[in-house]
C-alpha positions in Angstrom: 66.6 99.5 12.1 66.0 102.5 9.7 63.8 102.0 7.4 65.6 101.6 3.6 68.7 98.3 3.3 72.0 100.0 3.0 74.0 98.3 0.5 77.8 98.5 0.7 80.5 97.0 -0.9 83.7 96.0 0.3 87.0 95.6 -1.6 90.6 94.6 -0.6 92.6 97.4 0.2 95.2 96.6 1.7 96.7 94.4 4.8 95.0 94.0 8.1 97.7 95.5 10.9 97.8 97.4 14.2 95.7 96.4 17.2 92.0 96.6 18.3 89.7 95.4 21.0 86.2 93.7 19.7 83.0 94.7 21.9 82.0 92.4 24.7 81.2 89.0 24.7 76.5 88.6 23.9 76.8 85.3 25.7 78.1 86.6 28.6 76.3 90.3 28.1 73.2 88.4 28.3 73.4 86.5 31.6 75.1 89.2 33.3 72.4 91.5 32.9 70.1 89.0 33.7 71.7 87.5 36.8 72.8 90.9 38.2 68.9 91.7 37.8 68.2 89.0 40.1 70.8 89.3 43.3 70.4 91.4 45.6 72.4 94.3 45.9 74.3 96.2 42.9 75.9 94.5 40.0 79.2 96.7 37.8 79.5 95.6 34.8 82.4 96.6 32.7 83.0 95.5 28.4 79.1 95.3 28.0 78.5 94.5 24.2 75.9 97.3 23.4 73.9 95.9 20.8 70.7 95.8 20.2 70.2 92.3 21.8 72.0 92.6 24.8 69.8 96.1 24.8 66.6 94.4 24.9 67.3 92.4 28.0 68.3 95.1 29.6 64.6 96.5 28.5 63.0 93.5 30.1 64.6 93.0 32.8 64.2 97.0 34.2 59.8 95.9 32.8 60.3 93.0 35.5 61.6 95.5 38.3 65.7 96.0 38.1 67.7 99.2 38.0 69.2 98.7 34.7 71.8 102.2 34.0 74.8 102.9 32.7 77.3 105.6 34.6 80.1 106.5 32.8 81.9 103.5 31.2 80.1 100.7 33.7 76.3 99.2 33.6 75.3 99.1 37.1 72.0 96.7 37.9 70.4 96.8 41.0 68.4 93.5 41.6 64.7 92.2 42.6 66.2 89.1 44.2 65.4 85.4 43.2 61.5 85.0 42.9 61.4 89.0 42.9 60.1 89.6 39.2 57.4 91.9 38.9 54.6 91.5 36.0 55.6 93.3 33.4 53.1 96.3 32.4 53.4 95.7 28.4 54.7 92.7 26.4 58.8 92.2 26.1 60.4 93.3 22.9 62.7 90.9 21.8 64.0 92.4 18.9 65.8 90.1 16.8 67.6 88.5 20.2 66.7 84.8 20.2 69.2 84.4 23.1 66.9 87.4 25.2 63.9 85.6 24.4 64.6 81.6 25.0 66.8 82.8 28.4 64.0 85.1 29.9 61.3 82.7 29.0 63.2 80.2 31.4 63.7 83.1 34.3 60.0 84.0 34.2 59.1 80.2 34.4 59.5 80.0 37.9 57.8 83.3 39.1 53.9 83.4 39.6 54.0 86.5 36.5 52.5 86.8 32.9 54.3 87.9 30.6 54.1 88.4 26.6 56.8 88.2 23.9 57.5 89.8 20.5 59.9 89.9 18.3 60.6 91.6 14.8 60.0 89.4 11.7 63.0 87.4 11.8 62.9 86.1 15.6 59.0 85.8 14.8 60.0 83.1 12.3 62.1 80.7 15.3 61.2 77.9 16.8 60.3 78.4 20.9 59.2 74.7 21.2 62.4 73.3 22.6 61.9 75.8 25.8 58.3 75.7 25.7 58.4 72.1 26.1 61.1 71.2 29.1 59.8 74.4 31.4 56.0 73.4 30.3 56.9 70.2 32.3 57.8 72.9 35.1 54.7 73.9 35.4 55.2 77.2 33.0 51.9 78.0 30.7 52.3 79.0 27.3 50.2 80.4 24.3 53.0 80.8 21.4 51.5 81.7 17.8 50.5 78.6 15.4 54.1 76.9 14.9 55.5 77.5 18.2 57.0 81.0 17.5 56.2 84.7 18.9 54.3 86.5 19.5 53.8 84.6 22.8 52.2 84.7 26.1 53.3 82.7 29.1 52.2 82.3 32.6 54.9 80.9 35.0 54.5 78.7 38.0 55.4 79.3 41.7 56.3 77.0 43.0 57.4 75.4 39.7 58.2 71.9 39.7 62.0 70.7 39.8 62.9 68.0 36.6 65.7 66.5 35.3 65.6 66.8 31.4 67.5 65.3 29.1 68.6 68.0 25.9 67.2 66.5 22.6 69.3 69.1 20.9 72.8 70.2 21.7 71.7 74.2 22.8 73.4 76.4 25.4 69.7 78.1 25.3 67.6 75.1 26.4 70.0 74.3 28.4 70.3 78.2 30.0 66.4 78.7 30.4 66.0 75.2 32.1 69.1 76.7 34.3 67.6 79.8 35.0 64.1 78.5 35.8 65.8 76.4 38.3 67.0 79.2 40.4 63.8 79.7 41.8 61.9 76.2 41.6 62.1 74.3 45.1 64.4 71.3 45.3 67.0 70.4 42.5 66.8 70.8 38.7 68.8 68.7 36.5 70.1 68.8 32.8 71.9 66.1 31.0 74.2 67.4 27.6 74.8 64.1 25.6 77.3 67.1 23.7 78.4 69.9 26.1 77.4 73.2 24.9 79.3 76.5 25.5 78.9 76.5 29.8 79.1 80.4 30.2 75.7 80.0 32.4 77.3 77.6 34.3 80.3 79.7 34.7 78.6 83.2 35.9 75.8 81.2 37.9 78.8 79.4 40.1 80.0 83.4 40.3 77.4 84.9 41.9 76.8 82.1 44.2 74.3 79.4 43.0 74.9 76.3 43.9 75.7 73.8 41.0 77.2 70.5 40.8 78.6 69.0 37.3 79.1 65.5 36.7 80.5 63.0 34.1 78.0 60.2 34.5 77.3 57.5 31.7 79.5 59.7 29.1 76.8 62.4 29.0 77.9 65.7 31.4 75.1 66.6 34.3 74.5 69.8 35.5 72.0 69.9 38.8 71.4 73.4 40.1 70.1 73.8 43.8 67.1 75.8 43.7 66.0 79.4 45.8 69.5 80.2 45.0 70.4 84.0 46.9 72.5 85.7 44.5 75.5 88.0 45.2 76.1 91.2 43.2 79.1 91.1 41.0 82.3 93.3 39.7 82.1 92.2 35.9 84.4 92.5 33.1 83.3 91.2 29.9 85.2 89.5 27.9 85.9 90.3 23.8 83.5 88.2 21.8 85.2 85.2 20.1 82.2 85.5 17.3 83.0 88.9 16.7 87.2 88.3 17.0 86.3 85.7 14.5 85.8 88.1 11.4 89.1 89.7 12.0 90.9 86.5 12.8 89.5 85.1 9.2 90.5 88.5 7.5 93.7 88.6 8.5 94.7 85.3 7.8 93.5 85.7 4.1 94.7 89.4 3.4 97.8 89.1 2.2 101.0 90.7 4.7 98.3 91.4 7.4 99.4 91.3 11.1 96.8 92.2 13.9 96.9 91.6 17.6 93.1 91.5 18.8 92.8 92.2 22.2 91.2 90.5 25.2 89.5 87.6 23.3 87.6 84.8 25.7 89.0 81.6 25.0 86.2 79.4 26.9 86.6 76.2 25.7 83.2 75.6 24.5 83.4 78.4 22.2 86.6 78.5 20.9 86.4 75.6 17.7 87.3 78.2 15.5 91.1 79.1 16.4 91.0 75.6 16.9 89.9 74.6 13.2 91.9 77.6 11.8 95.1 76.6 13.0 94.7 73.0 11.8 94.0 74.7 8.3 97.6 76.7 9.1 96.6 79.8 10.2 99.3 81.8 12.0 97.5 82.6 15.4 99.3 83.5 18.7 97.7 83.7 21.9 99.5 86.7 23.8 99.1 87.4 27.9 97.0 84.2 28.7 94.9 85.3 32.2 91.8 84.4 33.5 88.6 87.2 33.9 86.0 86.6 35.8 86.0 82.6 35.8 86.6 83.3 32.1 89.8 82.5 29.8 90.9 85.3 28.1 94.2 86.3 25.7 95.3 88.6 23.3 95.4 86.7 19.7 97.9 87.7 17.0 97.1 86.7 13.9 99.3 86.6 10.4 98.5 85.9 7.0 99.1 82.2 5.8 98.4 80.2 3.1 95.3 78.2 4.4 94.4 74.4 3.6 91.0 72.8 3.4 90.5 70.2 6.4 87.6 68.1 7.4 86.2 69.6 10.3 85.1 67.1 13.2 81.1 67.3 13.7 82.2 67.2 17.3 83.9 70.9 17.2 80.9 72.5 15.7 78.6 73.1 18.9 81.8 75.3 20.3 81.7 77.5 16.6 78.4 76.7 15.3 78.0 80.8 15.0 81.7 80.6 13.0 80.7 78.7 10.1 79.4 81.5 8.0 83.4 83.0 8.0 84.6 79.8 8.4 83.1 78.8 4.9 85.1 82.1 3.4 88.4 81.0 5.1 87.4 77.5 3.1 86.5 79.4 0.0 90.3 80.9 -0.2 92.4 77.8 0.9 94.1 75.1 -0.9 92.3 72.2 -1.3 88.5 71.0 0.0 87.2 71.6 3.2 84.6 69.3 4.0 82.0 70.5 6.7 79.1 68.1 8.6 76.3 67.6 11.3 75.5 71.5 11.4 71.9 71.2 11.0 71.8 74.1 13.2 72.6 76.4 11.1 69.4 75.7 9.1 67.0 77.6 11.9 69.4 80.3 12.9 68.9 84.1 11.9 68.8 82.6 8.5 69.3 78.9 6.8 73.0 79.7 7.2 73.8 76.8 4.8 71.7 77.7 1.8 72.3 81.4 2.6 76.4 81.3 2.4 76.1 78.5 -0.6 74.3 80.9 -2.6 76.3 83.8 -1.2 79.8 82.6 -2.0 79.0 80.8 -5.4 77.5 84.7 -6.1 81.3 85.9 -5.4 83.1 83.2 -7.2 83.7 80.3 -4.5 83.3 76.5 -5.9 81.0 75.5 -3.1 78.0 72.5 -2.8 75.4 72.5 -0.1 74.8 69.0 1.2 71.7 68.3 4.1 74.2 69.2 7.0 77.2 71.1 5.2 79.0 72.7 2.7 82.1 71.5 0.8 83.9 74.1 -0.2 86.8 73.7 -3.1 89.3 76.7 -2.6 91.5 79.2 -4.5 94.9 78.3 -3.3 95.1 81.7 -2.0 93.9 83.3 -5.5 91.5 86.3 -5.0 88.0 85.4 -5.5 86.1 87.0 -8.3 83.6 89.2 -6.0 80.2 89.9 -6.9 76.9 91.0 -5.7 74.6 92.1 -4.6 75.0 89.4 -1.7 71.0 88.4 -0.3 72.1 88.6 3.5 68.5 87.4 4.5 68.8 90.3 7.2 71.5 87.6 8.7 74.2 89.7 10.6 76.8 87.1 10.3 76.1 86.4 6.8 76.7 90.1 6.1 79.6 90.3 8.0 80.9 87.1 6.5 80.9 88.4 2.7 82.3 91.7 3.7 85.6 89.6 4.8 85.5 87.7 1.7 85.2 91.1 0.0 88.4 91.8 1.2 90.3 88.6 -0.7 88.3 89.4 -4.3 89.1 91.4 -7.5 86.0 93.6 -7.7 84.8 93.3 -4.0 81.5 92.2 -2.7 78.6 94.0 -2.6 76.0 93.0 0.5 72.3 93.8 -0.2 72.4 95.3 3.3 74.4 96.3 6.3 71.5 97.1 9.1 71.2 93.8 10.6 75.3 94.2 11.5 74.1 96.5 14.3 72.2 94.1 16.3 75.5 92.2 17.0 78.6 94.2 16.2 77.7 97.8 15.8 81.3 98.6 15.6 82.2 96.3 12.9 82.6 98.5 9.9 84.7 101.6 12.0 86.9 98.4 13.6 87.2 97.1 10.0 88.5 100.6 8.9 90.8 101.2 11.4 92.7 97.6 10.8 93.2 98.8 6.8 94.4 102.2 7.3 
């Protein structure tokens, strides 16, 4: 990140139209770096998102011993095999990727190697207990900074010991690096999800040939992975990231006469709450060429402007958007009527407290909106511009800078964001994309 905040503000001008293509799902990015680092043989992966997250696991995982280049349009990954991680020479840089960091603690749980994590200022502040804890029952060693947070060392075991372990929280990244750890401990590891969580782990572990069983069993889902897995190389195409289609489906629902077609959106169940919640608040959105990629669903979306109305959304829908809320909250802040939004705790340890940050954020630009312990409520405009405003504190929160830029688009004087840096660690393309859709 360069060194001085770039400020920018954004103003309506004009509808949202044409087509365009957002960059690759991080989710999947993530894992299919990571897993293609651990078969044997040569992983291509097409759609990579390349932002500086997805970046930084590629850096580890080439530290630990994989072929990590990109030729051309494709990543190819040549792989150190299950249990094949070599100790890395100097500690990991996580960046700001909390994903990279909970994910490869769980992968270098099982392998007899030390390795140390750092992060920039921001990840430094997260929480690491809820993966220190399940793969410290694995046998994994740790020495995390006072609080639980990086910078970290850990040692991991070999043979770590196989557990079943019941989530406290509902997280796709406990649940990922108690996955992940599994692959190489002897025996079978277990997770229970009293809530599921988005399953692309699941998904692209099954693809390259681990073997997994999931289970309904007392209304809470089990996943059991068989460990010293051997895992096949894989032809990948990544699919668009629904949080990144998610600024551009909110946009162009509130921009009056907009009509895009966003292309090759994934449409995995357990992340897509947001088309979901939009369309109950009467969003126009179409899903073109359904087709499956890659174990993955996948569809073109067409989205029109509507006139939106506030709903309450279902605690039960947010683990499949909890990244959505922040744009979410802006479609709220320009529909007719009160949307009332609960049990998204969450959102208070993410990049940012997401809830105090888009409270303050949107009552800056004109939104009638009260934080509550686990929400907001948000009373709308009807469809009215908001006022706009700013300088918007982003808290170096990508989605909370990409969030007011859409609602900068709906306002009379546009909104002005304290800084647009932290948009590259997720969606570098954002502002060209944004652009091109106005033009």
């Amino acid at each position: 990140m360069t060194a001085h905040p770039t400020p920018r503000r954004f103003s309506a001008t004009g509808p949202l139209t044409g087509r365009l293509r957002v960059p690759g799902d991080k989710s999947i990015s993530h894992r299919a770096v990571m897993l293609g680092a651990l078969a044997v043989g040569e992983t291509r992966v097409t759609g990579l998102l390349e932002g500086e997250d997805v970046l930084a696991t590629a850096a580890a995982m080439r530290a630990m011993g994989a072929q990590v280049e990109k030729v051309g349009d494709e990543w190819r990954i040549r792989g150190v095999g299950v249990g094949g991680l070599l100790q890395p020479e100097t500690a990991l840089d996580m960046g700001n990727s909390g994903t990279s960091t909970r994910l490869l603690m769980g992968l270098v749980a099982s392998h007899g190697i030390t390795a140390a994590f750092t992060g920039d200022a921001s990840l430094s502040k997260r929480p690491m207990g809820r993966v220190i804890d399940p793969l410290g029952l694995m046998g994994a060693n740790f020495t995390p900074s006072p609080g639980g947070t990086l910078p970290l060392m850990m040692t991991g075991a070999s043979p770590a010991v196989p557990i079943a372990y019941r989530l406290p929280v509902a997280s796709a990244q406990v649940k990922s690096a108690v996955l992940l750890a599994g692959l190489n401990t002897p025996g079978i590891t277990s997770v229970i999800e009293p809530v599921p969580t988005r399953d692309h782990s699941e998904r692209m572990l099954r693809g390259f040939g681990a073997t997994l069983d999931i289970a309904q069993e007392g209304g809470e889902r089990v996943i059991r992975i068989h460990g010293e897995a051997e895992l096949q190389p894989q032809q990948i195409e990544v699919p668009g990231d629904p949080s990144s289609a998610a600024f551009f489906l909110v946009a162009a629902s509130i921009v009056p006469d907009s009509d895009l077609v966003i292309e090759n959106v994934g449409l995995n169940p357990t992340r897509a709450g947001l088309v979901e919640v939009l369309r109950q608040m009467g969003a126009s959105i179409d899903e073109l060429d359904p087709r499956e990629v890659g174990g993955e669903p996948v569809a073109d979306l067409r989205v029109r402007h509507a006139p939106l109305s506030g709903v309450e959304v279902d605690p039960e829908t947010a683990p499949s958007m909890i990244d959505e809320f922040p744009v979410l909250f802006v479609a709220a802040a320009l529909a007719q009527g009160r949307t009332v939004t609960r049990g998204l705790e969450e959102l208070r340890v993410k990049e940012s407290d997401r809830l105090a940050a888009m409270a303050a954020a949107l009552a800056a630009a004109g939104a009638r909106v009260e934080e509550t312990e686990d929400g907001l409520v948000v009373d709308g405009t009807g469809g009215d511009p908001l006022y706009g405003g700013g300088p918007i504190t982003t808290h170096l929160d990508h989605r909370i800078a990409m969030s007011m830029a859409v609602a900068g688009l709906a306002s009379k004087d546009g909104v002005e964001v304290d800084d647009t840096r932290p948009i590259a660690t997720s969606f570098p393309a954002f502002e060209v994309l944004l652009a091109e859709a106005m033009a």
